[in-house]
C-alpha positions in Angstrom: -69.1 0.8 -31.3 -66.5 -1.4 -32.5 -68.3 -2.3 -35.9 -68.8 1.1 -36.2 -66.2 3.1 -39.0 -63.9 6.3 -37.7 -65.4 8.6 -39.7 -69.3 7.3 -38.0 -67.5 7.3 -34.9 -66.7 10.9 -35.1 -69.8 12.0 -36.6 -71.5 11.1 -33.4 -69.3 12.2 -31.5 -69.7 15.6 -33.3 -73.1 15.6 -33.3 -73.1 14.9 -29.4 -70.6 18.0 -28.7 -72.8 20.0 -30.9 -76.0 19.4 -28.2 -74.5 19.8 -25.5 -72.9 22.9 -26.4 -76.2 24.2 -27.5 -78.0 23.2 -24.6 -75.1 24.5 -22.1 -75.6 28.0 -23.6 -79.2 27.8 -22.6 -78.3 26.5 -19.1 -75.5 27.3 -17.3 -75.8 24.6 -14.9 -74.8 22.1 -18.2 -71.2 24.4 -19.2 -69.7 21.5 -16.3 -70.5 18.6 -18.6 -70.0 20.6 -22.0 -66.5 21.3 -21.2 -65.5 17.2 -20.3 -67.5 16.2 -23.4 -65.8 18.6 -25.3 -62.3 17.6 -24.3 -63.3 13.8 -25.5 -60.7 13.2 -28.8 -61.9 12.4 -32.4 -61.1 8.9 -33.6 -58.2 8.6 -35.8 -56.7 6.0 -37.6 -53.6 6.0 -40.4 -55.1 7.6 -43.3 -55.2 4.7 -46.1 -53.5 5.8 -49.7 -55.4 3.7 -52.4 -53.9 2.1 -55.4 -53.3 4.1 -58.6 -52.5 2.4 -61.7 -48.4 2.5 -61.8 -48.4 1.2 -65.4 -48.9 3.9 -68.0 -49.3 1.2 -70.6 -52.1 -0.6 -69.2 -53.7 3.0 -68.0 -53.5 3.5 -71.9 -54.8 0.5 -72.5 -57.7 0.1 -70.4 -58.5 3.8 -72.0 -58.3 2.7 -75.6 -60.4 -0.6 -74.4 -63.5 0.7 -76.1 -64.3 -0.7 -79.4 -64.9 2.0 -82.4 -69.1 1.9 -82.2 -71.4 4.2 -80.9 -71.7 3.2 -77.5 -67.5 2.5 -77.3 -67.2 6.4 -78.0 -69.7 7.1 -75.3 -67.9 4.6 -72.9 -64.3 6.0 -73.9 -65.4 9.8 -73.4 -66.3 8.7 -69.9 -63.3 6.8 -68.5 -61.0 10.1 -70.6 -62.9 12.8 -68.7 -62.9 11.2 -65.6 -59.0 10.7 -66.1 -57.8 13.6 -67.9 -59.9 16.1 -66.0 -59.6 14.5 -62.8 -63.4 14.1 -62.1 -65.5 12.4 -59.2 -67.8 10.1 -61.0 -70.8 12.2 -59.6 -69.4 15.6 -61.2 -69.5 14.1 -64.2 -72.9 12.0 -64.2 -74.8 15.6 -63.1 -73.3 17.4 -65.8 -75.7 18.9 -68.9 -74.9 20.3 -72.4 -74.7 23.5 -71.1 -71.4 22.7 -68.7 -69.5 21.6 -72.1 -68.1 24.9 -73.5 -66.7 24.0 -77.3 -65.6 27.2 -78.2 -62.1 26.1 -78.4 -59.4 23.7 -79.5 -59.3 22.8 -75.9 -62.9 22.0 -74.4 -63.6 23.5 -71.2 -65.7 21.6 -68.8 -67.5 23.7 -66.5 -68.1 21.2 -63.5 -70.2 21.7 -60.0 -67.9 19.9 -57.1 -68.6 19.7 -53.2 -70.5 22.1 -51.8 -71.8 23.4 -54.8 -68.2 24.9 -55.8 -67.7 25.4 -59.1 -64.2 24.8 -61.2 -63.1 25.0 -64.8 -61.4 22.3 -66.6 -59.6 22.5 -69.7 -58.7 19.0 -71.1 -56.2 17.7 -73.6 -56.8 18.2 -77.4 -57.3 14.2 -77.9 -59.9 14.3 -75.2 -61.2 17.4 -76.5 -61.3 15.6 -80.2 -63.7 12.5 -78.3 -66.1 15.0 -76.7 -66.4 16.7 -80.2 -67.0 13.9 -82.0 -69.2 12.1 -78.9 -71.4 15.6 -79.2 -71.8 15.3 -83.1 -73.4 11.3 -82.2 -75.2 12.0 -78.9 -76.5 15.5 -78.8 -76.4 17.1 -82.2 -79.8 18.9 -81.5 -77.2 21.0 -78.5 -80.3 20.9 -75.9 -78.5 22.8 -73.2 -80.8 21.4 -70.6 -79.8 17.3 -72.0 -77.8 15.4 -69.6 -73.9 15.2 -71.1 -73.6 11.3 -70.2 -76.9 9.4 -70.7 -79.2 6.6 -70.9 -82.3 6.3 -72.6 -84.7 4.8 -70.1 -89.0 4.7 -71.4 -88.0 6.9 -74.9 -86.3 9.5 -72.6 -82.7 10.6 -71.5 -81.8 10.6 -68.1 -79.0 10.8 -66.2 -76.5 7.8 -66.6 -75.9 6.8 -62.4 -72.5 6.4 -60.7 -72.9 3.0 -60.3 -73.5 2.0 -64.1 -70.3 4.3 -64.7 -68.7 1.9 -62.3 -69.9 -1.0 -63.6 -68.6 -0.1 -67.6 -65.1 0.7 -65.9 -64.8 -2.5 -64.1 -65.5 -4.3 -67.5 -63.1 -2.9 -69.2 -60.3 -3.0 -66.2 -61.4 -6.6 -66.1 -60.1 -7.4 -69.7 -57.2 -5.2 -69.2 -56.2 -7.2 -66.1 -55.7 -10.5 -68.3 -52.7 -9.2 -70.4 -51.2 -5.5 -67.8 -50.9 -5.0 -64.4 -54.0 -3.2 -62.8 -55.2 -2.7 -59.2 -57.3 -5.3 -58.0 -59.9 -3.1 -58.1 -60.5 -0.2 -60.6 -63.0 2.5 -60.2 -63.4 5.9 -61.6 -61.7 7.2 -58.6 -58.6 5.3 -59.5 -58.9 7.1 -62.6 -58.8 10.7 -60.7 -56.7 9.2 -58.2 -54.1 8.2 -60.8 -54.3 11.5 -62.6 -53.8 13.6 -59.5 -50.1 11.4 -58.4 -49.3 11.0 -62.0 -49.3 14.6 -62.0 -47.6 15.1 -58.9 -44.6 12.8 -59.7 -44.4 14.9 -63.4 -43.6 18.3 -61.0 -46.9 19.7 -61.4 -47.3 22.1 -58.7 -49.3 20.9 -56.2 -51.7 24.3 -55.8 -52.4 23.7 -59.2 -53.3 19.8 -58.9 -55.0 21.2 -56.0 -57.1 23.5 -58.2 -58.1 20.7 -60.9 -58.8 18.1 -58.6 -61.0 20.7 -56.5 -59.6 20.6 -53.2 -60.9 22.5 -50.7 -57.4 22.6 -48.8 -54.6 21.7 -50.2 -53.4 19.2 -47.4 -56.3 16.4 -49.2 -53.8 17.2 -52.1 -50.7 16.8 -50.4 -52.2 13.7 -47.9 -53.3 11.4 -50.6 -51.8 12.2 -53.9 -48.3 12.8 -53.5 -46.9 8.8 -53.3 -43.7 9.1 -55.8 -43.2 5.9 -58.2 -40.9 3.1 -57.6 -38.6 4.9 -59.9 -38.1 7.7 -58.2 -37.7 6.0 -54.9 -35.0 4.0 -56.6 -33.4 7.3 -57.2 -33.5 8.8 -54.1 -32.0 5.2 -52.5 -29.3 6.0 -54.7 -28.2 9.5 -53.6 -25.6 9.8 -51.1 -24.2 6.1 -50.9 -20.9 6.1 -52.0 -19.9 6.2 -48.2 -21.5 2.1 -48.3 -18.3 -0.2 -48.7 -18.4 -2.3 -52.5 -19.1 -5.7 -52.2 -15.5 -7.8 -51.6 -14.8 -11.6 -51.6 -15.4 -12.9 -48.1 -11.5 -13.9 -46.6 -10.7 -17.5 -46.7 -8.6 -17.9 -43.7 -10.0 -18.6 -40.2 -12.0 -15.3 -39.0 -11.0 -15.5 -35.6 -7.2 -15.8 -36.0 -7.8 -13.0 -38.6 -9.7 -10.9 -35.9 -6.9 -11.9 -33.1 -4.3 -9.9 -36.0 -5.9 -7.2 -36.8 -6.7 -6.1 -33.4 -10.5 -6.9 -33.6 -11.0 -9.4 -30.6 
């Protein structure tokens, strides 16, 4: 099973426990071999923190990468939702009309998350500006039942897929790489990945990150979004140091008859 990932591993491994549980209930003779297989650990490995994009001015730039046609509005409402309301790409793709409320100066997204959970999102006024504007061009009849993001495939809408989402970001990251710093790869998760530590380092609290993101528990919060910036671990090398000696000219003299006067041998 060495080719196999840890989270595979210790699906099977859950999946056997589950069994033999079940089947020791029914026969007693089984509890024995329940209880050893049950005692068997779950794989675990260092949990891996994935690049955000550090640089706000490229983030800004790869966001303002659309050009100002029809399709560049669509493609620029997509990359701002998924940042500013800290989406998953398939949130966003299942949406319809009816999950964009525009009763307000902020749009409210009403989105469906894991598990069928469902979370409101308000987003900023400039986003909220796009997704007015990108409903006046895309869905001016307001069919409640349209897919929000969408392709027109035989004369009919349908649901734009993940992977063509995926595939307009890394076009755009790709022309963004030549002139900022981006991550070597950019996807919309790096977009809600990037929102949720951006956040984070800003002193948002981290039950409400929690909340937009839609986190279950709050320790997938805490685990992979609260990295701080290379700022603010500048800072906090900084604190307390003033115990360090200064930097002096090194003495020109011979060390060891220095060492043999000062009582250092």
């Amino acid at each position: 099973m060495d080719n196999l990932k840890a989270k595979t591993v210790n699906n099977k491994l859950a999946t056997v426990k589950s069994y033999v549980g079940y089947a020791s209930a029914r026969d007693v003779s089984l509890q024995q071999y329940a209880f050893s297989i049950e005692q068997v650990p779950y794989y675990s490995e260092p949990k891996e923190r994935k690049p955000v994009i550090e640089d706000v001015d490229a983030l800004a730039a790869l966001l303002h990468m659309p050009p100002n046609t029809r399709k560049g509005l669509r493609d620029k409402v997509i990359m701002c939702v998924l940042y500013d309301g800290g989406m998953r790409v398939d949130e966003l793709v299942s949406m319809d009309v009816r999950n964009v409320c525009l009763d307000y100066d902020n749009v409210k997204l009403r989105i469906h998350g894991k598990g069928n959970k469902e979370r409101c999102v308000i987003v900023d006024s400039k986003t909220s500006a796009l997704i007015q504007q990108y409903m006046g061009e895309f869905h001016l009849e307001r069919n409640r039942d349209a897919p929000f993001i969408y392709t027109v495939i035989g004369g009919k809408q349908k649901y734009m897929t993940a992977r063509n989402v995926q595939k307009l970001i890394k076009k755009y990251s790709d022309k963004v790489r030549e002139a900022y710093d981006l991550p070597e790869s950019v996807s919309p998760h790096t977009l809600r990945r990037t929102r949720g530590t951006l956040l984070y380092r800003d002193g948002v609290d981290l039950a409400a990150i929690s909340v937009l993101l839609g986190h279950a528990d709050m320790k997938t919060t805490r685990d992979y979004y609260t990295s701080p910036s290379l700022d603010q671990m500048r800072e906090i090398a900084n604190r307390r140091n003033s115990v360090i000696p200064e930097e002096e000219p090194l003495w020109p003299d011979d060390e060891d008859e220095l060492s043999r006067i000062l009582g250092l041998d």
